[in-house]
C-alpha positions as MATLAB code, in Angstrom:
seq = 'XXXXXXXXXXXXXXXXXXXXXXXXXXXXXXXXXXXXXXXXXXXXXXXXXXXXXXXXXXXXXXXXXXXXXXXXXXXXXXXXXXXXXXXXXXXXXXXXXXXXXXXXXXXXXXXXXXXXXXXXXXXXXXXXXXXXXXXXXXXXXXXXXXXXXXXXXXXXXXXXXXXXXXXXXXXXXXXXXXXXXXXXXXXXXXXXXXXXXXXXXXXXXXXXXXXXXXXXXXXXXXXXXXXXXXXXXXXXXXXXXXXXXXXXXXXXXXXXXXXXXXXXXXXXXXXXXXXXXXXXXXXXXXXXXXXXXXXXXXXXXXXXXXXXXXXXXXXXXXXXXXXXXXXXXXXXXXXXXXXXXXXXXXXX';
ca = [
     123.492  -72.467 -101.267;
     123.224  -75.522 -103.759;
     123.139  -74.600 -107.670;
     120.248  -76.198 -109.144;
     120.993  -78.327 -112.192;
     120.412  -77.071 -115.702;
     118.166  -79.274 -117.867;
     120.130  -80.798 -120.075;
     117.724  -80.551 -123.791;
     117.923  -84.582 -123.526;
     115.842  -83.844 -120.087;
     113.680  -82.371 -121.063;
     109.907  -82.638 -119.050;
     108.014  -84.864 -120.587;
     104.202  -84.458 -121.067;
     102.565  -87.103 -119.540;
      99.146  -86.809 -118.368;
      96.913  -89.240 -115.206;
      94.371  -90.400 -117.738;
      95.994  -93.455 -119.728;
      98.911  -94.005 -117.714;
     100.820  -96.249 -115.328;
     102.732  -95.256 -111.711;
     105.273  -97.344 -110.312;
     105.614  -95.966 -106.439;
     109.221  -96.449 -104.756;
     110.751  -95.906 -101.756;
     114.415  -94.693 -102.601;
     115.658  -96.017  -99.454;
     114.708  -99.336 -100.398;
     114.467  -99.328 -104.466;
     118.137 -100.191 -104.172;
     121.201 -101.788 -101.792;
     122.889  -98.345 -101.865;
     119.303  -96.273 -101.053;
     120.351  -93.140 -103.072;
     118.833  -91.213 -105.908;
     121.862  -92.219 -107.882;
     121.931  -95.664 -107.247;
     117.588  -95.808 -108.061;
     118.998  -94.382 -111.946;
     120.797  -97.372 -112.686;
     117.218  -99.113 -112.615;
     115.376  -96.878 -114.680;
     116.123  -99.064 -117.866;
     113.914 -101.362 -115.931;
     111.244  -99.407 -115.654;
     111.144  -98.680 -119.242;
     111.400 -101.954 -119.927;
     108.098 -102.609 -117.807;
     106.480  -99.875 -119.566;
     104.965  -97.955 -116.632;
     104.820  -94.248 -117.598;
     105.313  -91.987 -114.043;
     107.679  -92.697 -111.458;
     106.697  -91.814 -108.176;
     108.955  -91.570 -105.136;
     107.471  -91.550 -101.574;
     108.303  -88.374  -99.616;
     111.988  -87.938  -99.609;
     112.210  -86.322  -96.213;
     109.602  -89.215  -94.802;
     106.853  -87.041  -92.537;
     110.105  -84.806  -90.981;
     108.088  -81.866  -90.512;
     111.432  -79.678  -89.709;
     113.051  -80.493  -93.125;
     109.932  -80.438  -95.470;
     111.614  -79.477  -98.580;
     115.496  -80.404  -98.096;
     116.250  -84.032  -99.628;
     118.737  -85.917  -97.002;
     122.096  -85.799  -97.691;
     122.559  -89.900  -97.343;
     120.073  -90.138 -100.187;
     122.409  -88.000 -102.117;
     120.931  -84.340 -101.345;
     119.115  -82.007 -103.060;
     121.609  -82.527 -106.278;
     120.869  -86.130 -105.880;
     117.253  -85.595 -106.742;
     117.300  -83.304 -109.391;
     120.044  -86.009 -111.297;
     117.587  -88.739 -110.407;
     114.096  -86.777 -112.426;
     116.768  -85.541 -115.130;
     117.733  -89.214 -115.705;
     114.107  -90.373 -115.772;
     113.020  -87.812 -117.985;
     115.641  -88.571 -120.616;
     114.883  -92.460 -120.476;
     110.773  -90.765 -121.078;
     109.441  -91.170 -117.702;
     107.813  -88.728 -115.866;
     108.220  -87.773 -112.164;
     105.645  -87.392 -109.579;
     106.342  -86.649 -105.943;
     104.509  -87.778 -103.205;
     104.256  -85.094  -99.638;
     102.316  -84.887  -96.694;
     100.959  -81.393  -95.955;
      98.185  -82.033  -93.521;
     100.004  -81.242  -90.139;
      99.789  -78.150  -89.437;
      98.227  -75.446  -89.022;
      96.247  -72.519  -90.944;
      98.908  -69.796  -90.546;
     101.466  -72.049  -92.731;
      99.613  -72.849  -95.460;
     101.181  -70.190  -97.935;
     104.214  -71.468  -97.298;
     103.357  -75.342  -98.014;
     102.154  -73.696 -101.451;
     105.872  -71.834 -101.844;
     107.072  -75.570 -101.162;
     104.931  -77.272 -103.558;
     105.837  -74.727 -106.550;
     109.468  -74.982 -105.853;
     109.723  -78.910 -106.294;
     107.643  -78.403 -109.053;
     109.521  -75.394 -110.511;
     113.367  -76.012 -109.233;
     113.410  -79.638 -109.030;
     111.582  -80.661 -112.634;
     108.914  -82.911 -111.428;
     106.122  -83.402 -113.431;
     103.732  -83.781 -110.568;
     102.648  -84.221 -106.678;
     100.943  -86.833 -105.052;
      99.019  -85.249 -101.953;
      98.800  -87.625  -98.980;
      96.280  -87.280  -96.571;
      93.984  -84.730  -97.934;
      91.039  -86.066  -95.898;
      93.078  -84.986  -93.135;
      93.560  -81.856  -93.712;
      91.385  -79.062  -92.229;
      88.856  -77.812  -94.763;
      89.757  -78.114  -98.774;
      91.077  -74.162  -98.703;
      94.459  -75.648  -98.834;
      93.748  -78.015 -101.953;
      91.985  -75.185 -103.712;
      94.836  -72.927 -103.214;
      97.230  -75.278 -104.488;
      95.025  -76.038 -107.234;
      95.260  -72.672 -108.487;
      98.591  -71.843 -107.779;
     100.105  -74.969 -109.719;
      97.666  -74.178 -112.828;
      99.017  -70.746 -112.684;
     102.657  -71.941 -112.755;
     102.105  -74.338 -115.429;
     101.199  -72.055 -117.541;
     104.263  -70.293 -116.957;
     106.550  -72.625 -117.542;
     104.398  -73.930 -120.528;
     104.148  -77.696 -119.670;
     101.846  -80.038 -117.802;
     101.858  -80.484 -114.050;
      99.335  -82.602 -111.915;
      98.291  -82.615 -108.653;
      97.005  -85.915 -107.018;
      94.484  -86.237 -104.025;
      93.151  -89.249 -103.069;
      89.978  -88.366 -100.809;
      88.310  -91.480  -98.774;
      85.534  -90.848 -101.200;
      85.229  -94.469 -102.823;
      83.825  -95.887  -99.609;
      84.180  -99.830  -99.687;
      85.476  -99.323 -103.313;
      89.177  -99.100 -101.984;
      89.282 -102.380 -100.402;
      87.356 -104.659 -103.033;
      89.668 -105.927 -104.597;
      91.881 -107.119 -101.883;
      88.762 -108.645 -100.453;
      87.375 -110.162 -103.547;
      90.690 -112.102 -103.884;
      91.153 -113.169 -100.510;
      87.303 -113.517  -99.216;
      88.233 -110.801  -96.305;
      90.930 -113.033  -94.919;
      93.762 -109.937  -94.171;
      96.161 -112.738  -93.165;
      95.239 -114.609  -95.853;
      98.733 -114.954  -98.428;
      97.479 -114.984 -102.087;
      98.473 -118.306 -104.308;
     100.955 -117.443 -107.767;
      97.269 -117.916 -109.527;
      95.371 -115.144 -107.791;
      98.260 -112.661 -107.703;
      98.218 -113.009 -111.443;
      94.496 -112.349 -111.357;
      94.882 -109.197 -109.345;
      97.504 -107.947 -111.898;
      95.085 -108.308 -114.589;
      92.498 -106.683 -112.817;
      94.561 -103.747 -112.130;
      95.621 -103.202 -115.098;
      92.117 -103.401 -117.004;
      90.507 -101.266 -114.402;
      89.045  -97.758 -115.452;
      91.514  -96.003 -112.907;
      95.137  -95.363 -113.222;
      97.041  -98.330 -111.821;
      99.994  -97.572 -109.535;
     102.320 -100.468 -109.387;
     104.575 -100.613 -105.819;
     108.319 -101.876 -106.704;
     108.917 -105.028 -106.634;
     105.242 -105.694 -107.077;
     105.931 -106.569 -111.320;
     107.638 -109.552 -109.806;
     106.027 -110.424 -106.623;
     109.184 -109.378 -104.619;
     109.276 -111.203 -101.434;
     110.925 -108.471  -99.568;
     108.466 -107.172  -96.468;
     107.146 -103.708  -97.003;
     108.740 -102.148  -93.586;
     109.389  -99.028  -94.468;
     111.042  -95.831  -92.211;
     112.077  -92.912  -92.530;
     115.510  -91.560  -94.091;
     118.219  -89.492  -93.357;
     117.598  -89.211  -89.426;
     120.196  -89.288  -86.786;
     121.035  -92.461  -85.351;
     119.433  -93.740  -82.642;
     116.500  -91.730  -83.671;
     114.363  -94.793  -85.688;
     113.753  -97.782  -83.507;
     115.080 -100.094  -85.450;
     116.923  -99.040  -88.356;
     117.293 -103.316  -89.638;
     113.848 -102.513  -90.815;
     114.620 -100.384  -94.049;
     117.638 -103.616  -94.649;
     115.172 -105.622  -94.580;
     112.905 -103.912  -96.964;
     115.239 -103.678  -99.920;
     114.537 -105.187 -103.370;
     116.137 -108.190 -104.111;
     117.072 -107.606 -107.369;
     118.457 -111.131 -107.879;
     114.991 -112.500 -107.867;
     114.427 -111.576 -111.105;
     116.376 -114.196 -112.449;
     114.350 -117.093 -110.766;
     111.782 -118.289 -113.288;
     108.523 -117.632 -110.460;
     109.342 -113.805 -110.582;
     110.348 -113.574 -113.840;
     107.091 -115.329 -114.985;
     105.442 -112.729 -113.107;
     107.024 -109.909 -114.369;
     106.575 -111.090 -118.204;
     103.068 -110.562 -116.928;
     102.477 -107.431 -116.657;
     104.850 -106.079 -119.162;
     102.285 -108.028 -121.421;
      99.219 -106.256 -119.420;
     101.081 -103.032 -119.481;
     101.621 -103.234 -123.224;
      98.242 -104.639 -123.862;
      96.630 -101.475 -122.120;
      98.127  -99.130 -124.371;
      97.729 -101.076 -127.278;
      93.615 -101.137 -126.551;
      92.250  -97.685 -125.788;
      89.360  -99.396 -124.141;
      91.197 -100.666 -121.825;
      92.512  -97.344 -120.613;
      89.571  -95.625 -121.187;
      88.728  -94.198 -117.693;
      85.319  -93.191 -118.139;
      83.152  -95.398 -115.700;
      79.820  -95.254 -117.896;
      81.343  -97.417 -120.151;
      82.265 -100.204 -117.994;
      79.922 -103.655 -117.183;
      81.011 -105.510 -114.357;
      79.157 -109.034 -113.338;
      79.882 -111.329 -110.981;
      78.762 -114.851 -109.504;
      80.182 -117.568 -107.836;
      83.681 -116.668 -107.781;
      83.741 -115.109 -110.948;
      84.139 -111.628 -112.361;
      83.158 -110.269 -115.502;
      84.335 -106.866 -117.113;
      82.873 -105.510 -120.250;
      85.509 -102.881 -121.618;
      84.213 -101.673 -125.234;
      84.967 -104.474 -126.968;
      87.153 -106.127 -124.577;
      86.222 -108.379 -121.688;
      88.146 -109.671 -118.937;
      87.011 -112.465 -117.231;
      88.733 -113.923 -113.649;
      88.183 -117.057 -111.830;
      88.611 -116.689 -108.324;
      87.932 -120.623 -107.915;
      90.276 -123.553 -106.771;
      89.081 -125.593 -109.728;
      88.474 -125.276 -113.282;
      85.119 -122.943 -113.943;
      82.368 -122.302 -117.125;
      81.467 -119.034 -117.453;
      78.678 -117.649 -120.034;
      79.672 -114.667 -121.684;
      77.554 -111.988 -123.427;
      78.620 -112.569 -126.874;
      81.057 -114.559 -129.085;
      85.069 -114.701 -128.434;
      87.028 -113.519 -131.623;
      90.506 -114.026 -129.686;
      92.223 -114.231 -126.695;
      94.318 -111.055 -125.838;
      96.149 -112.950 -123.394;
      95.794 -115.190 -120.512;
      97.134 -115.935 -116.999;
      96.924 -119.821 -117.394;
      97.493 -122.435 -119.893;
      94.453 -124.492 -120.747;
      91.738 -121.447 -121.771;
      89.028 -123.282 -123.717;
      87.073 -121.044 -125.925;
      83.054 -122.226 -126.033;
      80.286 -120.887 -128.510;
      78.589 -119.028 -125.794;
      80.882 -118.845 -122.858;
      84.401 -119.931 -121.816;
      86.334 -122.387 -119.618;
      89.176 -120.865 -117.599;
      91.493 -123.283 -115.274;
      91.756 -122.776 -111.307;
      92.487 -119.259 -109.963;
      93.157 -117.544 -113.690;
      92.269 -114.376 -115.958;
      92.152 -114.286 -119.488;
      91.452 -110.741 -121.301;
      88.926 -111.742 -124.821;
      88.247 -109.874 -128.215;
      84.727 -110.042 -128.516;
];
């Protein structure tokens, strides 16, 4: 039987709470060239240096239902994992872990909540993303791990959250993805509206989850499969090559302009509560032709979706610009004048 690490005082969990902060989601397997827990700790300076706040790791074991709660050894184990939280909680980050518990079957479901409490409790993560929960049969499950993780919290005297993203946002989900490309799915989106998106995120009375390689528009694919299985068992096991970060494309000026992006949204969110405030009553969105207005206290954010340069009337006087997407933002006594496909974030 594997020894579980000792926290080290340095490693201590760190108290980080949903409301106000920023995921970055990863897929160990392709975070890195090596795809190992180890290997994804000798990027965690980056991660700091973005300023996101959770780190969370798709399921470790894929959607294996025979293995739920054993880390593959190629990944680096069980060991492997708890060095990787350790690491992140010493650098400040906290760890949340993503896992599918919707196949199966009612018999099973106390020991799904045994599972969830020991990654919780033997592993040090700060957190569980649930995937699937519409999926699962009835909300007894959800309830019970509700309860069960509030009861161990309190034991161990520190924060833990549980995550469940219900379809319960309707056509919500998908709006921005549509608003930027007008419903075209094929549709690739130009440097200027990716930039837009980013700002919208990261304004947005939610808490943004950043995918790697998505701070510097990574032009890897997103094929992702599953790790640690036998050979010959995945179709095509190129796929997860293909997938991995290219890590030199932070030095070409494109990416790099892109990530200097949103470590400027990331740090202008926490700078201006408003901005992370996630309460939706106090949020004014209005739109036109191709523009988007968002009143956030005394912030606004205002996007051109437009292939050409666009006037927009805004509800009150500009003190400053925060920070914009684009050169060439012309402040106006009653409105402003942003250039093709841009985003700038005002002081009013």
């Amino acid at each position: 039987m594997t020894e579980f690490t000792v926290w080290a005082p340095e490693a201590a969990p760190v108290r980080r709470r949903l409301p106000g902060s920023i995921r970055y989601e990863l897929h160990v397997g392709a975070f890195t060239p090596e795809g190992t827990f180890d290997a994804a700790i000798g990027h965690l300076d980056h991660l700091v240096d973005l300023g996101v706040d959770l780190v969370e790791l798709l399921p470790v074991n894929a959607y294996d239902g025979v293995a739920r709660y054993a880390p593959p050894q190629p990944d680096g184990g069980p060991d492997g994992l708890k060095r990787l939280v350790d690491a992140a909680h010493a650098k400040g980050l906290g760890m949340i872990l993503d896992v599918a518990y919707h196949h199966f079957g009612p018999r099973v479901r106390r020991r799904f909540v045994d599972g969830v409490l020991g990654w919780l409790r033997d592993y040090h993560v700060d957190g569980l993303r649930l995937d699937g929960v519409p999926a699962a049969p009835g909300s007894r499950l959800v309830d019970e791990l509700t309860a069960a993780v509030e009861s161990l919290a309190v034991h161990l005297g520190r924060p833990l959250s549980l995550i469940a993203e219900p379809d319960l946002n309707g056509p919500a989900q998908p709006a921005l993805p549509t608003l930027l490309t007008g419903d075209r799915a094929a549709q690739p989106l130009s440097a200027g509206l990716l930039r837009v998106g980013a700002t919208l995120l990261m304004t947005a009375p939610l808490t943004p989850t950043l995918f790697m390689g998505e701070e510097w528009a990574a032009s890897t694919p997103r094929q992702l499969v599953g790790r640690g299985w036998p050979a010959g068992a995945t179709p095509d096991r190129g796929t997860l090559v293909r997938s991995r970060l290219d890590w030199a494309e932070l030095d070409k000026p494109e990416h790099r302009e892109m990530y200097d992006l949103h470590r400027r949204l990331i740090a202008l969110r926490r700078s201006r509560p408003d901005l992370s405030d996630p309460r939706l009553n106090r949020i004014d969105v209005r739109h036109g032709d191709q523009f988007l207005l968002m009143r956030r206290g005394e912030c606004l954010v205002v996007a051109n979706l437009a292939g050409k340069p666009q006037r927009i009337n805004l509800p009150g006087r500009v003190r400053n610009v925060l920070l914009a997407t684009a050169t060439g933002v012309t402040v106006m006594r009653d409105g402003i004048e942003l250039p093709p496909e841009s985003a700038a974030i005002v002081a009013l």
